[in-house]
C-alpha positions as CSV (number, residue, x, y, z in Angstrom):
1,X,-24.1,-19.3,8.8
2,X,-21.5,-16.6,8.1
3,X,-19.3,-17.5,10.6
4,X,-18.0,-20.4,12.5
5,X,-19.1,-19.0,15.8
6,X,-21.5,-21.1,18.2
7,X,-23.7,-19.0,20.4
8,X,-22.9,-15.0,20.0
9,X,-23.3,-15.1,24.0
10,X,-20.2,-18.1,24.4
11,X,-18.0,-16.5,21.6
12,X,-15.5,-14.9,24.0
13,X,-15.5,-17.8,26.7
14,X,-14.7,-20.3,24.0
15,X,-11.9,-18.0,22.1
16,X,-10.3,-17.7,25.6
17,X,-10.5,-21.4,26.4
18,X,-9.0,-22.3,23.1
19,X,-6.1,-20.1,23.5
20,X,-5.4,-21.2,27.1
21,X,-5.7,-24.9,25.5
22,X,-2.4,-24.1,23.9
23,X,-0.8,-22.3,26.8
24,X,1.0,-25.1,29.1
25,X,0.8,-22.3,31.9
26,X,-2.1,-20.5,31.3
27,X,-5.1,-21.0,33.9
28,X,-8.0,-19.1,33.7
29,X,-10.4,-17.5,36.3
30,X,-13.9,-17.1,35.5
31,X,-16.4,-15.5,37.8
32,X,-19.5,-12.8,37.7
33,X,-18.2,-10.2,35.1
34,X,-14.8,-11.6,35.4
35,X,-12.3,-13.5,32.5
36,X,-8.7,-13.5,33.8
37,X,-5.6,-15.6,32.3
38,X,-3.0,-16.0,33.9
39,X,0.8,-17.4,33.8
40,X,0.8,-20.2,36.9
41,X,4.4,-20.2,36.6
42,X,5.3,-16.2,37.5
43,X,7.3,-15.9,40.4
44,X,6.0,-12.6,42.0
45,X,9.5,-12.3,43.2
46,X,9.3,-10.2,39.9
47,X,7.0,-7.4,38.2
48,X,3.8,-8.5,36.8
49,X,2.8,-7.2,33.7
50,X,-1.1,-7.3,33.0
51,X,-2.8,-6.1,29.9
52,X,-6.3,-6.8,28.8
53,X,-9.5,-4.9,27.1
54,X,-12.6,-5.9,25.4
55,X,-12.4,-9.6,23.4
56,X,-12.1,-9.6,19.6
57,X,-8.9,-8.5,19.4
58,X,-7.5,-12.2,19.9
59,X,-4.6,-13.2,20.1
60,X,-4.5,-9.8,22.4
61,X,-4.4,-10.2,24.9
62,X,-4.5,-13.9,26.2
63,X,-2.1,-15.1,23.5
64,X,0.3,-13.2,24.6
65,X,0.3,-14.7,28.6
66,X,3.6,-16.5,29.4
67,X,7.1,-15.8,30.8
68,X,8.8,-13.0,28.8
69,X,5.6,-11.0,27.9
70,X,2.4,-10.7,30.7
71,X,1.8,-12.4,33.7
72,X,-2.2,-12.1,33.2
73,X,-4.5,-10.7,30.2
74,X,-8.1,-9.1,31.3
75,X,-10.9,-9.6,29.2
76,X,-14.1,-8.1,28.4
77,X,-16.8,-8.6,26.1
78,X,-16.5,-7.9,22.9
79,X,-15.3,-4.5,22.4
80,X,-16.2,-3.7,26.1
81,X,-13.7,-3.1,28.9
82,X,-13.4,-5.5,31.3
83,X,-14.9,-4.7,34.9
84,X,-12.7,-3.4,37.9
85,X,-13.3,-6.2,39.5
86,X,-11.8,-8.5,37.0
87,X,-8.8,-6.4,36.6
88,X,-8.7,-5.8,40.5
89,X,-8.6,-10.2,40.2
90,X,-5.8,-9.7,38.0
91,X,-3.3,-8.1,40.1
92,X,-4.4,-9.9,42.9
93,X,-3.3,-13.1,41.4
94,X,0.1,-12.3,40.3
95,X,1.7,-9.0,42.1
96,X,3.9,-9.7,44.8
97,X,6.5,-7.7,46.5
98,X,8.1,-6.6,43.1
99,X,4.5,-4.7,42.5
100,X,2.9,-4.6,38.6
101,X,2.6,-2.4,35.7
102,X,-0.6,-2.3,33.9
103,X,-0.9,-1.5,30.1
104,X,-3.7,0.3,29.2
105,X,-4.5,1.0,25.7
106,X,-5.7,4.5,25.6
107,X,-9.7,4.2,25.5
108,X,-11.8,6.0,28.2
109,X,-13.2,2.8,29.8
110,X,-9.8,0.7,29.8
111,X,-8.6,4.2,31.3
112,X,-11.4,4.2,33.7
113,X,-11.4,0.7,35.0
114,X,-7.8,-0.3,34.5
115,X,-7.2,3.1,36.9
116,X,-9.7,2.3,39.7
117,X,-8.6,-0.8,39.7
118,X,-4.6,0.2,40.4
119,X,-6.2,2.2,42.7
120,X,-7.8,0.3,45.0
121,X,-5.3,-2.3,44.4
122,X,-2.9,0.3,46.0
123,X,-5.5,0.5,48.8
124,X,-4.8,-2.9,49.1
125,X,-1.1,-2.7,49.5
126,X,0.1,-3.5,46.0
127,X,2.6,-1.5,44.4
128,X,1.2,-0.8,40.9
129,X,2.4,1.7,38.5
130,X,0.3,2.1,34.6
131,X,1.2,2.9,30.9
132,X,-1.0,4.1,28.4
133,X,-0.7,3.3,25.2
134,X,-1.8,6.0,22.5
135,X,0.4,4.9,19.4
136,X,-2.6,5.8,16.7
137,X,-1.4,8.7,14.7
138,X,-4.4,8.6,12.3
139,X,-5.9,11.6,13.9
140,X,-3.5,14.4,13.9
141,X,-4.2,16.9,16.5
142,X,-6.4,14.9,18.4
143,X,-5.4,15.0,22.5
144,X,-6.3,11.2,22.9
145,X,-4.9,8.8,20.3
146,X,-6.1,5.6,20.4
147,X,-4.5,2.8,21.6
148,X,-3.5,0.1,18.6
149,X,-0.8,-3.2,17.7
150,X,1.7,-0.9,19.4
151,X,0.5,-2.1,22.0
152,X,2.2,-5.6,21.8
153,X,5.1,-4.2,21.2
154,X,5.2,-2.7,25.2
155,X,4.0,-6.1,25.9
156,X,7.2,-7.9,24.6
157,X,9.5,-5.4,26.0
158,X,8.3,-4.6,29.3
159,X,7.7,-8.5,29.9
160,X,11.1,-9.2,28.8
161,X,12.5,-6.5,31.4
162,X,10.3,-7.5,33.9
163,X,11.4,-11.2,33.5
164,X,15.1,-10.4,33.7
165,X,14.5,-9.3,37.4
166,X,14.0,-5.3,37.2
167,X,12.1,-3.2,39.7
168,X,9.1,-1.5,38.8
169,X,10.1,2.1,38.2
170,X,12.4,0.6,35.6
171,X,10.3,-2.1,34.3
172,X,7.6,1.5,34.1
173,X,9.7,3.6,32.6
174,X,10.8,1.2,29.8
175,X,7.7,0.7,29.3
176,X,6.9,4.6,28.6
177,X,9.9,4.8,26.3
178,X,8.4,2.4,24.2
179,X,4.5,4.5,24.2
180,X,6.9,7.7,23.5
181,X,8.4,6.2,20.6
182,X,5.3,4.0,19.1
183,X,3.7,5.5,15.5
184,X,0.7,3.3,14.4
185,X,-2.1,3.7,11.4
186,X,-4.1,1.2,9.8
187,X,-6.0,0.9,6.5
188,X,-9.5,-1.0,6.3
189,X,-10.9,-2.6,3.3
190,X,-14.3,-3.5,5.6
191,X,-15.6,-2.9,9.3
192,X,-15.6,-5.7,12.0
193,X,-18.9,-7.9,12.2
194,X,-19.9,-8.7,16.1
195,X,-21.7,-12.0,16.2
196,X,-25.6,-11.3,16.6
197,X,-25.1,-7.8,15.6
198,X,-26.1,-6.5,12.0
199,X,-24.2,-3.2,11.2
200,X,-24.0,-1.2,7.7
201,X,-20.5,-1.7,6.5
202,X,-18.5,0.7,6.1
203,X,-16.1,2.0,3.0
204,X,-13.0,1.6,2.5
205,X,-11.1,4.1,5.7
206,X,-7.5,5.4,6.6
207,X,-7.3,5.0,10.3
208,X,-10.2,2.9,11.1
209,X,-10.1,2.0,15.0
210,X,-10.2,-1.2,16.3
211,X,-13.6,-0.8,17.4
212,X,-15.2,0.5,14.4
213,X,-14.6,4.3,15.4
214,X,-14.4,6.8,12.1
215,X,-11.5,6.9,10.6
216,X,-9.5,10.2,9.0
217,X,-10.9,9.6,5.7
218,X,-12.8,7.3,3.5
219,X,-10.2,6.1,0.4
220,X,-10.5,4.0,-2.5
221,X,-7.5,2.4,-3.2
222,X,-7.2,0.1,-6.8
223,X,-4.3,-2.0,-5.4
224,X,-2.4,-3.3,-2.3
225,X,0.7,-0.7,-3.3
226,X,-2.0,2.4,-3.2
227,X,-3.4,1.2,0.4
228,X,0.3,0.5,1.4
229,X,1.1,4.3,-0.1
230,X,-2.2,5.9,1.6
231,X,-1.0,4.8,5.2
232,X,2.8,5.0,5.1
233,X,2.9,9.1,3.9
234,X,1.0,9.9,7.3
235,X,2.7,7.1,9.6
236,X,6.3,8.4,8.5
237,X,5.3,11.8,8.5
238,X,4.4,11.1,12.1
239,X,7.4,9.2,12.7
240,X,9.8,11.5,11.6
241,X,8.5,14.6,13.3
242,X,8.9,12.0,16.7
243,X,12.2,10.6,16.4
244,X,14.1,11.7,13.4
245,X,14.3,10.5,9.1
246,X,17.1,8.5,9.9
247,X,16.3,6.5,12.8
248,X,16.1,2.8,12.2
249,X,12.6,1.1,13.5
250,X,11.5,-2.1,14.3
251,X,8.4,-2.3,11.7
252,X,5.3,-4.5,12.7
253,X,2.8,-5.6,10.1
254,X,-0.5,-6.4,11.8
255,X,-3.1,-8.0,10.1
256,X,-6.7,-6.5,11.5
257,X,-8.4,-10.0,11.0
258,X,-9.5,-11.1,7.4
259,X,-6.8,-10.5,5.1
260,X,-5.5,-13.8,3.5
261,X,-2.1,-15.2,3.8
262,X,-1.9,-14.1,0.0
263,X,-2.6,-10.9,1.1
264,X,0.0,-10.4,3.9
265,X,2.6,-11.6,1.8
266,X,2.0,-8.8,-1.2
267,X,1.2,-6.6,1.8
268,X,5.0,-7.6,3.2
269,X,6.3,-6.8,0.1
270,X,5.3,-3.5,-1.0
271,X,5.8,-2.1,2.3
272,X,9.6,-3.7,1.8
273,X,9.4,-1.9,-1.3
274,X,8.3,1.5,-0.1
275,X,10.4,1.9,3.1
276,X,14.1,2.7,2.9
277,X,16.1,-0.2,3.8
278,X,18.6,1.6,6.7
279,X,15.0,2.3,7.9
280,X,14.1,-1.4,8.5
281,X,16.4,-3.2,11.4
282,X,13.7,-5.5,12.4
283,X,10.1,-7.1,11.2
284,X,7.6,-8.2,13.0
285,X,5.3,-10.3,10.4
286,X,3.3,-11.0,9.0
287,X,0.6,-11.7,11.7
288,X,-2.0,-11.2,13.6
289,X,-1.4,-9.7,16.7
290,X,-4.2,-6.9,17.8
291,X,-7.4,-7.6,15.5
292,X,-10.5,-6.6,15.1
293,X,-12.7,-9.5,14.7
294,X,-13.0,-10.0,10.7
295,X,-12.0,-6.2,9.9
296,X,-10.4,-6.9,6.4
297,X,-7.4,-4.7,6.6
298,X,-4.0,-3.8,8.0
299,X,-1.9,-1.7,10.5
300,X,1.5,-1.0,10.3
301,X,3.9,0.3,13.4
302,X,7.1,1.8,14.0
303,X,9.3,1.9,17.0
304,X,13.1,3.4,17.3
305,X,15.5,0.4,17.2
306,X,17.2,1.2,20.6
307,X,19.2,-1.7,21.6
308,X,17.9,-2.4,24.6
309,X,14.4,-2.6,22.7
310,X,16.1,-5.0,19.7
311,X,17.4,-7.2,22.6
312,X,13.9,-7.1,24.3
313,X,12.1,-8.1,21.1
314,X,14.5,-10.8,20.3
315,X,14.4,-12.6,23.5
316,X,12.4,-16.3,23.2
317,X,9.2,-16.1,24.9
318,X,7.0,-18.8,26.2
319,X,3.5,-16.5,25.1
320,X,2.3,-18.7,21.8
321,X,0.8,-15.8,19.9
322,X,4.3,-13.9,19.8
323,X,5.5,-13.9,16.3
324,X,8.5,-13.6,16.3
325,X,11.3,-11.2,14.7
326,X,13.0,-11.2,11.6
327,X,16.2,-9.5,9.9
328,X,14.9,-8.1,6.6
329,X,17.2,-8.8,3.3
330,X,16.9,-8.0,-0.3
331,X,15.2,-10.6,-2.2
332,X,18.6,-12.8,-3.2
333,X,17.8,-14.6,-6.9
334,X,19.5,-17.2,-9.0
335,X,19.8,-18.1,-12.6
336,X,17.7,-21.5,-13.1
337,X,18.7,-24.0,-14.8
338,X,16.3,-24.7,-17.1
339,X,16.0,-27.4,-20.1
340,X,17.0,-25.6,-23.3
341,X,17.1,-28.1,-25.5
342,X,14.9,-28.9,-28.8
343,X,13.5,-32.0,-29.7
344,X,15.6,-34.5,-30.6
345,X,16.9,-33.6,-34.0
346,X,18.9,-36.3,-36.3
347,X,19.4,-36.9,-39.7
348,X,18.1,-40.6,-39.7
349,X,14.5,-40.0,-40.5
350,X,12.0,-42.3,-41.6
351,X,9.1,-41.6,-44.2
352,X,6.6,-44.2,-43.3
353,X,6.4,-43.2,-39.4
354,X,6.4,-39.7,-40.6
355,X,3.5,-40.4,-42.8
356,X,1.8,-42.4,-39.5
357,X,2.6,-39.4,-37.3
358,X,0.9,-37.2,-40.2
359,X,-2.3,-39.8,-40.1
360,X,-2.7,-39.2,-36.3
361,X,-2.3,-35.4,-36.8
362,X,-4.6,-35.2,-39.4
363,X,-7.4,-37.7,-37.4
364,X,-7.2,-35.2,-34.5
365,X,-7.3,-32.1,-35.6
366,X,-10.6,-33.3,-37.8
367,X,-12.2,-34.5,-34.7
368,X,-11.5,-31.6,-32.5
369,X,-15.1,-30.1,-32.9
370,X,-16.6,-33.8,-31.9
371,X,-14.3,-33.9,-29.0
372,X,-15.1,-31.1,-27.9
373,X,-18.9,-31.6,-27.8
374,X,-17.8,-35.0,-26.1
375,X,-16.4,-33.0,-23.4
376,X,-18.9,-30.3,-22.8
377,X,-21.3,-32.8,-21.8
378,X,-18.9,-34.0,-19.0
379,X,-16.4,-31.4,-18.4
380,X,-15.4,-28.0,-19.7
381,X,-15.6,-28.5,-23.2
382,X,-11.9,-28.4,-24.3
383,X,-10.5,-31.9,-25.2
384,X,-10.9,-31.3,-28.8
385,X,-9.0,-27.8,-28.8
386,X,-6.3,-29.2,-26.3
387,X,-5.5,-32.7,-28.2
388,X,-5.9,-30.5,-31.7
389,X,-3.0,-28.2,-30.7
390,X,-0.7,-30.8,-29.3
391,X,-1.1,-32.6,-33.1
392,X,-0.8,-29.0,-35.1
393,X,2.7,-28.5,-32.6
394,X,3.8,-32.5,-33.7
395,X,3.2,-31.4,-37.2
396,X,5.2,-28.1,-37.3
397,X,8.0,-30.0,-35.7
398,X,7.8,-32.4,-38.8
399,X,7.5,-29.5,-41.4
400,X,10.7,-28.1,-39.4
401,X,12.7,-31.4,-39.5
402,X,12.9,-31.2,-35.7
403,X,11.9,-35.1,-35.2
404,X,14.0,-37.6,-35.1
405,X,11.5,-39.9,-36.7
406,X,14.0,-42.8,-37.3
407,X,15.5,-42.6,-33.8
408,X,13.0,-44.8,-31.4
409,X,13.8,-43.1,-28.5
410,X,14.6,-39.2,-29.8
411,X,10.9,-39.5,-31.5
412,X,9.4,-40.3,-28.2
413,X,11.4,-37.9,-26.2
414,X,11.4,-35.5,-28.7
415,X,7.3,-36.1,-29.4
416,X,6.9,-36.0,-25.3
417,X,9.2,-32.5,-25.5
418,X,6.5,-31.0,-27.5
419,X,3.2,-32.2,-25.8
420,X,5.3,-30.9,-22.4
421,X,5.5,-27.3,-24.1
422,X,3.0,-26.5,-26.7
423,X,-0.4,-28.9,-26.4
424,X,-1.9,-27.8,-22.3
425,X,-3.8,-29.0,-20.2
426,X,-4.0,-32.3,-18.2
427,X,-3.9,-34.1,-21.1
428,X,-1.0,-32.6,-22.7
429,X,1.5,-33.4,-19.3
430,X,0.1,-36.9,-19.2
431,X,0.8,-37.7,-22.7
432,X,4.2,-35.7,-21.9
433,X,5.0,-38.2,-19.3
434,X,3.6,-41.0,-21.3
435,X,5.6,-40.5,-24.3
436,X,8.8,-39.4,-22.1
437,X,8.8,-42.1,-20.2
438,X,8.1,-44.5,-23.2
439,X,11.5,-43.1,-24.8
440,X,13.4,-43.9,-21.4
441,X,12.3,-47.2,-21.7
442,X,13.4,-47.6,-25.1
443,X,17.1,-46.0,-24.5
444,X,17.3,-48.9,-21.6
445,X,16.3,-51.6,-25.0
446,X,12.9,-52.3,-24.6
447,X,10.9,-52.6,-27.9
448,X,8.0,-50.1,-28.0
449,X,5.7,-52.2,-26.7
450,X,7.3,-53.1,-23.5
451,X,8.4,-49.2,-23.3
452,X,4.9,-48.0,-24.0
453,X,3.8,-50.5,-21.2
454,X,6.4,-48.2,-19.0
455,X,5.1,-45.4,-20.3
456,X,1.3,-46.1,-18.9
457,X,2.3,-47.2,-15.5
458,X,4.7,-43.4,-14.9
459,X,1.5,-42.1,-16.3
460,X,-0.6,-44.3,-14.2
461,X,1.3,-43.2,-11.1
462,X,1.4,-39.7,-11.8
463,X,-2.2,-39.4,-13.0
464,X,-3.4,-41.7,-10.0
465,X,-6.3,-43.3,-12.6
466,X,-6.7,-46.9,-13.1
467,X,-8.8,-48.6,-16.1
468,X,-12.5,-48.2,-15.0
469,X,-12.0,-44.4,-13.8
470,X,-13.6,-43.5,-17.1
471,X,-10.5,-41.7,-18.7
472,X,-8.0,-42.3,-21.7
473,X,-6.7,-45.4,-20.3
474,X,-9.8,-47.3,-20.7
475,X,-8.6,-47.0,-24.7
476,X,-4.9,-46.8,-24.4
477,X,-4.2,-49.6,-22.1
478,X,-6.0,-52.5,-23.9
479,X,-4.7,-51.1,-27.2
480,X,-1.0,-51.5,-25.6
481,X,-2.0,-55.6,-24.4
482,X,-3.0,-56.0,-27.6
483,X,0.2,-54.9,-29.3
484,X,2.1,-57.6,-26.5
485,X,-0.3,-59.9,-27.6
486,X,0.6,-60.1,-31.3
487,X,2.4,-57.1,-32.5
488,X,-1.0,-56.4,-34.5
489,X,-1.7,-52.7,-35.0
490,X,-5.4,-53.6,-36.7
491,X,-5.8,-55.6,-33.5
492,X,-4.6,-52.7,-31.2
493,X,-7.0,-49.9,-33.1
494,X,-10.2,-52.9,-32.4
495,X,-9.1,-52.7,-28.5
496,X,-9.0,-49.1,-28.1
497,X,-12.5,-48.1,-29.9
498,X,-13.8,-50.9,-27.9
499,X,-12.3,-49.8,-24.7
500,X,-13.3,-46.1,-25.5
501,X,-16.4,-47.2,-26.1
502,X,-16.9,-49.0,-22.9
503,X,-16.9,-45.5,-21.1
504,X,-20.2,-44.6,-22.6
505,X,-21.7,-47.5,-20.2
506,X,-19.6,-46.3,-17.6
507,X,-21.3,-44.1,-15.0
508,X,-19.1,-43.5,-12.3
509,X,-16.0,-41.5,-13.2
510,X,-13.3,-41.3,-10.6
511,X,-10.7,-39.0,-12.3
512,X,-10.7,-35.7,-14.0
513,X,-13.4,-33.1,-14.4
514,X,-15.7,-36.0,-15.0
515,X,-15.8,-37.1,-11.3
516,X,-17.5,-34.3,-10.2
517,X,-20.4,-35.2,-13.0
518,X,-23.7,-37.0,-11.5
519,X,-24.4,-40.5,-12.8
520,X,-27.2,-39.7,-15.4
521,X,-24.8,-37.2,-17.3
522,X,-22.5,-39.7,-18.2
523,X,-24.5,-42.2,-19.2
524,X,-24.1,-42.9,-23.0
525,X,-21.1,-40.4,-23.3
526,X,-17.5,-41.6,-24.7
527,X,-15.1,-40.0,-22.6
528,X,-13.1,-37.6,-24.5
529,X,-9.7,-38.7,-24.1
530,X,-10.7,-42.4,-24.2
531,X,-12.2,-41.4,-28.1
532,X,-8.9,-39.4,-29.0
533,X,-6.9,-42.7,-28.2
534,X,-9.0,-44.4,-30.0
535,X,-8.8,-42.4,-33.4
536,X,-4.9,-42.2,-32.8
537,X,-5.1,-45.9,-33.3
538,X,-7.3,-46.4,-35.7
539,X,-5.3,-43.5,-37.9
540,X,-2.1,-45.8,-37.9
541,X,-3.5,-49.1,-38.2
542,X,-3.7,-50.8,-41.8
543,X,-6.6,-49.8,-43.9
């Protein structure tokens, strides 16, 4: 399975049905060769506008079905035209006495169809007047550009004019200011993939159409800002030979189907980057508003920001695959304020913890290669190097007096500080938060032990492990009820190794890397962190 389709033969009935499950006043029409959506709530007191083409293009054109944009969207099959007599259905189902317009992106069967259709429609009686939509500037010189996410663009507009009661020569020939003033090009990484069909894929092309049709060139870009660089020197090129250097444009960033929301963001950006600001009144993006299928790529468009297109685009729309509009701004930044501050430093300092501290140091930087092997059993083989580092940081901040060893609660802090910056990992935040925690405690006048027993539980909730999950508190935790027992550090060292022994007969992990480990791995292996607690113990208890 490559792709979360069904039947190839029910992909465009269920992509319709979905969208018209979000669309309060869609209703669909469904029929020999037929797919029509329609708005049930356009009065046809006003100008219908109807769009449509082949399927796989989604949300064009049924997305964009509601009051302020179409009245009814005509689909085909996949990159087919829809049949006369669907679009014929189409008009019949929403033009009154106010007559319709029909967009027609500029391909020879949506030409075909779409214009037999008006033209029997006329036959009929209805008044009907058409747009086609060419906005493709990809291939210069050529005497039919294709139609691309321009497209939506007359959509929006003429919808919006159609919707504030014009007649149809107006709503028409707003409409054609719009294809006058519409520059398109897109970029593709990959070709579109129809369901049930195997194709070769293509390389990277400036200008690939919608349906797979050649582009100008074949490219290689190394990076988002070369694609971005590759379609913007033709599109404003274009642009300015249409309507001028200094003309602001509404700017619409289409995504063609695949590319992440990663992607469209960096995408947003470095076109940001590369156009002049004066030359960016509005955004439209980043979306998806005329794809093609997966095609992993992008188009941009520009339109002159008239006014009465601005107020258009800006009206609110009841169509659910409209976008939206946006203002652009320079990013706007701040000065964080971020924690400057050393450990703890004092002059009260105390030899014997300093010597203990030194102990643990020296008890976990000799382990580190053991730990290590402990961990590549289970997990990725680091615990040694990560738990090593935080001790070799502790022990520079000695050598540098930067530890307040006789302060209870700027040793902890300060200790906590350290882990935080210098040791990584999981480990080294959790130990952060342990030993931060425990010097909160101990500023509020708890002795160590009742601190440390704070400590655990901020750990504990941050960490979301409990003793049993096969992790470090299967040694810390009894090590710290053994200190409330009796104060006893020989005791406390006994409690850890046994409780980081316990892991090895432990063969269901439900925290860290080790979760993801199947039962027979574990079996007979310390966990890793469980072991460094219990050598942290054993290092400061009396020989």
């Amino acid at each position: 399975m490559d792709f979360f389709y069904n039947r190839a033969e029910d992909v465009v009935d269920e992509v319709l049905d979905g969208w018209s499950r979000l669309a309060p006043t869609a209703r669909s029409a469904r029929a020999s060769g037929v797919r029509v959506i329609v708005d049930r709530d356009w009065s046809r007191d006003h100008v219908a506008v109807l769009s449509g083409g082949g399927a796989g293009h989604e949300p064009a054109h049924a997305g964009f079905v509601g009051r302020g944009m179409l009245a009814a969207a005509i689909a085909g099959d996949l990159f087919t035209s829809p049949s006369v007599a669907a679009v014929l259905a189409g008009i019949r189902a929403t033009c009154g006495p106010a007559g319709c317009l029909l967009v027609i992106k500029n391909y020879t069967g949506d030409r075909l169809n779409f214009g037999l259709a008006a033209e029997r429609a006329r036959r009929e009686g209805y008044r009907v007047r058409s747009v086609i939509v060419a906005d493709d500037i990809a291939l210069a010189g050529t005497d039919q550009p294709r139609g691309l996410a321009g497209t939506v663009l007359v959509h929006k507009i003429a919808g919006h004019v159609a919707a504030d009661g014009a007649d149809l020569d107006t709503v028409a020939d707003t409409a054609q200011r719009v294809c006058d003033g519409l520059c398109s090009i897109g970029l593709a990484l990959s070709s579109a993939t129809l369901p049930g069909h195997a194709i070769d894929p293509r390389a990277p092309e400036l200008g690939l159409g919608i349906h797979n049709e050649p582009g100008v060139s074949a490219v290689a870009p190394r990076n988002a800002a070369e694609a971005m660089a590759l379609a913007l020197e033709p599109l404003l090129a274009a642009a300015d030979a249409r309507f001028g250097a200094d003309v602001p444009t509404v700017v619409l960033l289409n995504n063609l189907g695949s590319c992440s929301t990663q992607e469209m963001g960096v995408l947003l950006d470095t076109l940001l980057s590369r156009l002049p600001a004066a030359r960016v009144a509005r955004l439209i993006t980043p979306a998806p508003v005329m794809t093609s299928l997966n095609m992993h790529g992008f188009s941009v468009t520009l339109l002159p920001a008239h006014d009465d297109f601005i107020e258009a685009l800006a009206s609110p729309v009841a169509a659910i695959g409209w976008p939206g509009m946006h203002i652009p701004h320079a990013v706007e930044t701040f000065e964080p304020e971020l924690d400057t501050r050393e450990p703890a430093r004092t002059g009260r300092r105390d030899a014997a913890r300093e010597d203990a501290i030194r102990a643990v140091v020296d008890a976990l930087i000799d382990a580190r290669d053991e730990l290590d092997a402990l961990d590549a059993k289970t997990g990725d083989g680091d615990t040694g190097a990560t738990f090593a580092a935080g001790a070799r940081a502790v022990a520079a901040a000695l050598d540098a007096g930067a530890l307040a060893s006789g302060d209870d609660a700027g040793l902890a802090e300060g200790i906590g500080d350290i882990l935080a910056r210098d040791m990584g990992g999981s480990a080294g935040v959790l130990l952060s938060i342990l030993a931060t925690a425990t010097g909160a405690g101990l500023n509020e006048g708890r002795d160590w032990t009742a601190a440390l027993a704070v400590g655990v539980e901020r750990m504990r909730h941050y960490g979301g492990a409990a003793p049993g999950d096969r992790t470090l508190l299967d040694a810390l935790m009894p090590a710290i009820e053994a200190l409330a027992d009796n104060g006893d550090l020989t005791a406390a060292a006994a409690a850890a190794r046994a409780g980081a022994d316990a892991t090895a007969r432990m063969t269901v992990a439900h925290a860290g890397r080790a979760a993801q480990v199947r039962a027979d791995a574990l079996t007979g292996v310390t966990d890793p962190g469980a072991e460094a607690i219990a050598l942290v113990f054993e290092a400061i208890a009396p020989s």
